[in-house]
C-alpha positions in Angstrom: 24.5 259.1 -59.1 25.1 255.4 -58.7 25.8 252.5 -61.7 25.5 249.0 -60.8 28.0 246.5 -62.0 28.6 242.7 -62.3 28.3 241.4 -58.8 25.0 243.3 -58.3 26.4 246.3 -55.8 26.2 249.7 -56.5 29.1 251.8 -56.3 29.7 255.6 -57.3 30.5 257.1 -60.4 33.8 258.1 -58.4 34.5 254.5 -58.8 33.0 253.7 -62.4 33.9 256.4 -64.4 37.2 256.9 -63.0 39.9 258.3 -65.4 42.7 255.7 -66.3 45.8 257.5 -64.8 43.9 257.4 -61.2 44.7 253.3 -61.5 48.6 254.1 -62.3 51.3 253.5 -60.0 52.5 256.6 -58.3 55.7 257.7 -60.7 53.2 257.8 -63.4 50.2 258.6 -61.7 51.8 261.8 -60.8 53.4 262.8 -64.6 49.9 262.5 -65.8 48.6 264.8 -63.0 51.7 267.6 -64.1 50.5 267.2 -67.7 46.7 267.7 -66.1 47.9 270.7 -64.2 50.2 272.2 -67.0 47.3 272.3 -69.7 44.9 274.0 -67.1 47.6 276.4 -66.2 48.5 277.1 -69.9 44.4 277.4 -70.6 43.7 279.6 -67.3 46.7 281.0 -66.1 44.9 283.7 -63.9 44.6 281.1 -60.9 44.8 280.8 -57.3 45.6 277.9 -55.0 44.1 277.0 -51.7 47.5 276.3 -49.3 46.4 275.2 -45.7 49.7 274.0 -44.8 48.7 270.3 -44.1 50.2 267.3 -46.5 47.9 267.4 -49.1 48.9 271.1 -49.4 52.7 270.5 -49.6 52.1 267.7 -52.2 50.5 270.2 -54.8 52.2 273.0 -54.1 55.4 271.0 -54.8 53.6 269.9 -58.0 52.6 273.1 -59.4 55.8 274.8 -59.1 57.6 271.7 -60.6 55.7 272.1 -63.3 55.8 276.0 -63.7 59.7 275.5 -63.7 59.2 273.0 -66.2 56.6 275.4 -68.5 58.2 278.8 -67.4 54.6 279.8 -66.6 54.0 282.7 -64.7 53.1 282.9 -61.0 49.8 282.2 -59.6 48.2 283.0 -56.2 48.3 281.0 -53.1 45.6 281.9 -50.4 45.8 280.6 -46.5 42.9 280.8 -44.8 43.6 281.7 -40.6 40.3 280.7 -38.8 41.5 282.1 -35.7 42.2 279.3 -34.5 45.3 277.5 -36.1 48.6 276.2 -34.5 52.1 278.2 -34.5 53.1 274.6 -36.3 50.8 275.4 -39.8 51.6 279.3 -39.2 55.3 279.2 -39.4 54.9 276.3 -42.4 53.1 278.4 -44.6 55.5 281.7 -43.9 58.4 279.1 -44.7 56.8 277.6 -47.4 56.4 280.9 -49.3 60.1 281.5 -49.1 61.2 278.1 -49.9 59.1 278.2 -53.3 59.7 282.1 -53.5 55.8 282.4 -54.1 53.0 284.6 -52.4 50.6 283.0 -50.0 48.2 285.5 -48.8 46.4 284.8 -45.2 42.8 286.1 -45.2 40.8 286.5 -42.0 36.9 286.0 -42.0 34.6 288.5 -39.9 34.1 286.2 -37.5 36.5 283.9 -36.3 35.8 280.2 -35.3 35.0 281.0 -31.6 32.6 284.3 -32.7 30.7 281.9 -35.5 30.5 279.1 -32.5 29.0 280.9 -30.1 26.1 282.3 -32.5 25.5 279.5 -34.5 26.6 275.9 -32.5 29.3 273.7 -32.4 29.7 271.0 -35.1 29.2 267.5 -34.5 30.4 264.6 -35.7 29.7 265.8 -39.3 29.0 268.8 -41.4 25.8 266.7 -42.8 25.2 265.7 -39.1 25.2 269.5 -38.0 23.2 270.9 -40.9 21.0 268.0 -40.1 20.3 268.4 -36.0 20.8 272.4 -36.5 17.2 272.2 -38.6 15.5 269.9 -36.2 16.4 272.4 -33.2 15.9 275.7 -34.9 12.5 274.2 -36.3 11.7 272.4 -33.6 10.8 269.3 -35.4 10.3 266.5 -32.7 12.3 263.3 -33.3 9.2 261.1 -32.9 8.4 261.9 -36.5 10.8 259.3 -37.1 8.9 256.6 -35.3 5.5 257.9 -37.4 7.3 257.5 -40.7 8.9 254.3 -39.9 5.9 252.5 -38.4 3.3 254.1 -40.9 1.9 251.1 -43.5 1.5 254.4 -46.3 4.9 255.9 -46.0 4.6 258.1 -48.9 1.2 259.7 -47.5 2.6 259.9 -44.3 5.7 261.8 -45.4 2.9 264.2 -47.2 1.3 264.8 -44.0 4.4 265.8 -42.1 5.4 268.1 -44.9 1.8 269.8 -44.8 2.3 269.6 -40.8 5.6 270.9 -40.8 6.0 273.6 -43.8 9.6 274.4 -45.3 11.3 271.5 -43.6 11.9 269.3 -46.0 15.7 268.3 -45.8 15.0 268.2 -42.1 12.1 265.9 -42.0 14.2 263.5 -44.9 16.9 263.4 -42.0 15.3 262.6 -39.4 13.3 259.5 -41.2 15.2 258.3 -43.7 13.5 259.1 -46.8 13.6 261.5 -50.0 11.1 264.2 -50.9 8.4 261.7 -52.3 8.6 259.5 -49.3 10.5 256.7 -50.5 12.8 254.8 -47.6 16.4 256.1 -48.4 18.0 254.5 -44.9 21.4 254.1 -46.3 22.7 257.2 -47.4 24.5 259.9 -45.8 22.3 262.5 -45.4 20.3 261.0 -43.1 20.5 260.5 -39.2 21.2 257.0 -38.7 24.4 256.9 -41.2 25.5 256.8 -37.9 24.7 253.8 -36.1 22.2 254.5 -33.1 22.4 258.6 -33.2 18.9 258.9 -33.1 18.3 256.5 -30.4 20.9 258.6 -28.4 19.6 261.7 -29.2 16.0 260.4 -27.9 17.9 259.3 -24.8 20.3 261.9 -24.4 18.9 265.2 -25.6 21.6 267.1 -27.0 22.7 270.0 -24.7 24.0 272.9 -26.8 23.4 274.5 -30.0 24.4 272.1 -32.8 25.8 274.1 -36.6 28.2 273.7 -39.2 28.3 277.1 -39.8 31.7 278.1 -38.8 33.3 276.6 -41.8 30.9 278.8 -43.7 32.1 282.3 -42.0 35.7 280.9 -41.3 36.6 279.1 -44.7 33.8 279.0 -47.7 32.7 282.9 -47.7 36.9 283.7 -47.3 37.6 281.6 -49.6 34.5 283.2 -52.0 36.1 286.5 -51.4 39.6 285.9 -52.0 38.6 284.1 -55.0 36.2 286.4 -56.9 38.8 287.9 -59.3 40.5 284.7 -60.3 39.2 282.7 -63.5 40.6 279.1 -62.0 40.9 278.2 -58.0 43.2 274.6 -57.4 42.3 272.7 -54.3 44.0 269.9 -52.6 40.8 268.0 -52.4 41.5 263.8 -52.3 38.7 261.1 -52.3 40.6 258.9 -49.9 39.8 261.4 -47.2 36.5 260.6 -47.4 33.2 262.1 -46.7 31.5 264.3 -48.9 34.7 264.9 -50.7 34.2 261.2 -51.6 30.5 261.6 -53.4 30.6 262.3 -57.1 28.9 265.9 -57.8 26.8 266.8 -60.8 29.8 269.1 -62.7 32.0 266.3 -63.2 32.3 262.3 -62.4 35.8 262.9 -62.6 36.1 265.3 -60.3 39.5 266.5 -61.4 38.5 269.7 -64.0 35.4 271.1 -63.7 33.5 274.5 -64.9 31.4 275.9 -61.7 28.0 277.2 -62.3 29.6 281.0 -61.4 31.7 280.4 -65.1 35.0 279.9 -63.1 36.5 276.6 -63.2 37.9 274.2 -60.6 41.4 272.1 -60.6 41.4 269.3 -57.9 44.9 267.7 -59.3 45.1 265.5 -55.9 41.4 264.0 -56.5 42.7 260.3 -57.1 45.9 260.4 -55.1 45.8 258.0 -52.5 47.8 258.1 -49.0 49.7 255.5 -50.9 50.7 257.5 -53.4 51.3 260.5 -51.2 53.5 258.9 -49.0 55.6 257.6 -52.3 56.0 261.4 -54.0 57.1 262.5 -50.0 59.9 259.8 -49.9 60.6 260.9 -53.5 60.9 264.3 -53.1 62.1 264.5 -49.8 59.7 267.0 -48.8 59.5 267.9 -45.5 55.4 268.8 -43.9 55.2 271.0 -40.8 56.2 270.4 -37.3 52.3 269.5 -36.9 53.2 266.0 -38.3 57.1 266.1 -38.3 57.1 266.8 -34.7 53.8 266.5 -33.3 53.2 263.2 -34.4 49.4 264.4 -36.6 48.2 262.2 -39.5 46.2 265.4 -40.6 45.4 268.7 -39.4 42.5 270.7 -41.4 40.6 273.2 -38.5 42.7 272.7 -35.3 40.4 271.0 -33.3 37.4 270.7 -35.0 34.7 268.4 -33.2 33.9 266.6 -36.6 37.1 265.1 -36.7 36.6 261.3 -34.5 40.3 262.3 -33.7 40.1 265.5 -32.3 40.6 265.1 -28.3 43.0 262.6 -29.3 44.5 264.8 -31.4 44.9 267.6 -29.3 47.0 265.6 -26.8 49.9 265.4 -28.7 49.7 269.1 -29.8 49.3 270.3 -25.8 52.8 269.8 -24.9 53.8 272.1 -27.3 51.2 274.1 -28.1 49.1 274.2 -24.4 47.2 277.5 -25.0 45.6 276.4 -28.2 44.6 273.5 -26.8 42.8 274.9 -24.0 41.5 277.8 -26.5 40.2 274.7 -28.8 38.1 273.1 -25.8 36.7 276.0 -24.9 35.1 276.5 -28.2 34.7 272.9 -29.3 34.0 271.4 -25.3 30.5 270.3 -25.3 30.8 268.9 -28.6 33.6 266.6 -27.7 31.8 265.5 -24.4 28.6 264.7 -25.9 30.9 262.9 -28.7 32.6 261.1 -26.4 29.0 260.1 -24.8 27.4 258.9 -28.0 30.8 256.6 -28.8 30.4 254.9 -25.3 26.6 254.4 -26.0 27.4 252.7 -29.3 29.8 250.7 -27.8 26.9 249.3 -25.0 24.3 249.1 -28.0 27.3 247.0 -30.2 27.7 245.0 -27.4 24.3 244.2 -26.3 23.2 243.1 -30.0 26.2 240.9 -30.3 24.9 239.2 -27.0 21.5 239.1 -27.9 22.8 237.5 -31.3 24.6 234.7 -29.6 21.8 234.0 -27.2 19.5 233.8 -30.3 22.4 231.2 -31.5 22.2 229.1 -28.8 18.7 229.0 -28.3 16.0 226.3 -28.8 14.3 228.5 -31.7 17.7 228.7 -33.4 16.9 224.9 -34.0 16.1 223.5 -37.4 15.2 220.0 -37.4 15.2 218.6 -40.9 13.3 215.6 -42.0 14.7 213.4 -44.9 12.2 211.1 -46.3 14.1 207.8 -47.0 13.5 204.2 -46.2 14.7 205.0 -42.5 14.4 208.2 -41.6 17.0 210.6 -40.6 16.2 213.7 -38.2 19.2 216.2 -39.3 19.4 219.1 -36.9 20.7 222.7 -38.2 22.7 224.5 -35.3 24.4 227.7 -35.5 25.1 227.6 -38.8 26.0 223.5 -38.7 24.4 220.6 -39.8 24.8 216.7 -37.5 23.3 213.6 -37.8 21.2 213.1 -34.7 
């Protein structure tokens, strides 16, 4: 999935194969995406759009009615997905929304809310690739000194045969925890692997984790909703942007683009927002003069997404600034998220000690006697030249 270019780094077919208008300034950037999202509309005009009431939300649903207006195309859907937990802010946005634009925006439930699918399955943490990844290694029981076997082991690809044949059906789980694909190769320095963050696994050996770890919550509470409420529709629209980063920034198989794409279930999938850029968003909101929710407007958010979900680095920060007006959900988001958010807050202090004690170690190193390099210049008289942090004097 990656293409090299010129200066010999690799970056993503999100980068490479990027479609000119993503490049554009944001006036035209934008009239290309209402000619993107009037053709698909005109091709599959049974649709429905995902509206969660956050920025990226208000952008496209401003967009897609512009253009209907323009067109006279019929309606299409608009789906809200409540989790169970969402703030009063996002609740009475979408409600006001839907009158503003005169459209429907239907709120679907999921069987089990956040707190239910928490408290069966584990809190998130830190990542949806993290929590899929630390949810194997405890429901397997895969010790995290395989990771110290692989990494120390001269054959790495018969030693990543041996702890298949030791540890049967745990492949993506043993791949996490040492780094490596399927065949055994060293993959250290992509995402789906423990150590894309710095030092986990050394504070996971150090601090065993003390509650059950799953991303599964966004499964009950948003993906199998959202599977539902979509079944009878031929096209869904998401708000989904690369600059939010994550896995919404890795190219995917269907498309490089990552604008249009046919799914494998035959229905097809608008992104119109994919190469907006905060940039741009901010532009189209001056523009228009659209107004988001009280959650930014008032609050003082940059996003929202699940109220107080433990992947977001923000989240206890976050909640803060929604407690003086919204204290009940805060104290309802803690009580689900709580032990996620401490042991968050426990790996960020140790990675601050572990940044700190390499960066000392590193100038000791610098200003040590082995950090030396004398140099010796054959010439009539001889001149010792000695190399010192990075600096070469006469002597």
């Amino acid at each position: 999935m990656l293409k090299q270019n010129t200066m010999n780094t690799y970056k993503s077919k999100v980068y490479t194969e990027r479609p000119p208008y993503a490049d554009f300034d944001a006036p035209h950037k934008f009239e290309s995406i209402k000619s993107i999202i009037a053709r698909r509309l005109i091709e599959h005009p049974n649709a429905i759009c995902s509206y969660s009431g956050g920025s990226d939300s208000d952008i496209m649903l401003h967009l897609i009615e512009t253009v209907r207006e323009i067109f006279s195309l019929p309606p299409i859907q608009y789906c809200f997905f409540n989790t169970g937990l969402e703030m009063d802010a996002i609740k009475r946005h979408v409600c006001e929304m839907g009158k503003k634009y005169g459209v429907t925006i239907t709120e679907y439930r999921p069987k089990k809310n956040v707190v239910q699918a928490t408290r069966e399955y584990g809190q998130p943490f830190v990542s949806k690739i993290m929590s899929s990844g630390l949810e194997g290694v405890q429901k397997k029981n895969i010790p995290l000194s395989i990771a110290a076997e692989y990494a120390n082991a001269e054959d790495k690809v018969a030693k990543r045969a041996e702890l298949k044949e030791r540890y049967p059906k745990c492949e993506s789980t043993i791949n996490f925890l040492c780094g490596c694909n399927s065949a055994g190769e060293p993959r250290p320095d992509i995402q789906l692997v423990i150590n894309s963050s710095k030092y986990m696994l050394d504070f996971i050996i150090e601090n065993p984790i003390p509650f059950k770890v799953s991303n599964k919550c966004c499964d009950y509470c948003k993906k199998q909703v959202a599977h539902s409420a979509q079944s009878t529709f031929n096209m869904v629209i998401t708000g989904e942007r690369r600059d939010e980063g994550g896995m919404r920034s890795v190219p995917r198989a269907d498309n490089t683009s990552m604008c249009f794409t046919e799914a494998a279930d035959g229905k097809y999938r608008l992104r119109p927002l994919y190469y907006v850029s905060d940039a741009d968003k901010a532009w189209y909101k001056d523009y228009y003069k659209i107004r988001y929710s009280d959650a930014y407007e008032v609050y003082g958010l940059k996003r929202t997404g699940c109220c107080g979900c433990s992947i977001s680095a923000k989240a206890v920060e976050d909640l803060e600034k929604i407690r003086p007006f919204e204290p009940n959900l805060v104290k309802a988001a803690w009580n689900v998220f709580g032990d996620s958010y401490k042991y968050r807050q426990q790996y960020n202090n140790y990675k601050a000690l572990k940044r700190k004690e390499e960066a000392e170690r590193l100038r000791e190193y610098k200003d040590s006697e082995d950090c030396q390099i004398k140099i010796f210049i054959w010439q009539p008289h001889a001149t010792i030249m000695t190399a010192r942090r990075g600096d070469v004097m006469s002597e």
